[in-house]
Legacy VTK file of the C-alpha trace (Angstrom):
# vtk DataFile Version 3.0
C-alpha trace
ASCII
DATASET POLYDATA
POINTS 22 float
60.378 15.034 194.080
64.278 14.337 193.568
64.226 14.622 189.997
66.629 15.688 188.078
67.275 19.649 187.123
67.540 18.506 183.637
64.184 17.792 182.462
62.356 16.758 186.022
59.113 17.618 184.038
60.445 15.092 180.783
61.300 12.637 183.252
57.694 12.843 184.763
55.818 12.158 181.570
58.225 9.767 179.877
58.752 7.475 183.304
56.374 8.774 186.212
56.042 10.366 189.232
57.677 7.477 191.142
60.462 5.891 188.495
61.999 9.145 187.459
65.304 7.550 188.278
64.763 4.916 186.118
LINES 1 23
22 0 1 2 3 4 5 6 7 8 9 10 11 12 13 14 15 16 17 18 19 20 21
């Protein structure tokens, strides 16, 4: 997963798995 280091797991629940860089 390329999230990002500042809230990869906030990005997962507020956009998904798959639109994290959205």
């Amino acid at each position: 997963m390329a999230a990002p280091a500042k809230g990869e797991n906030l990005s997962l629940v507020v956009h998904g798995p798959g639109d994290i860089r959205l």
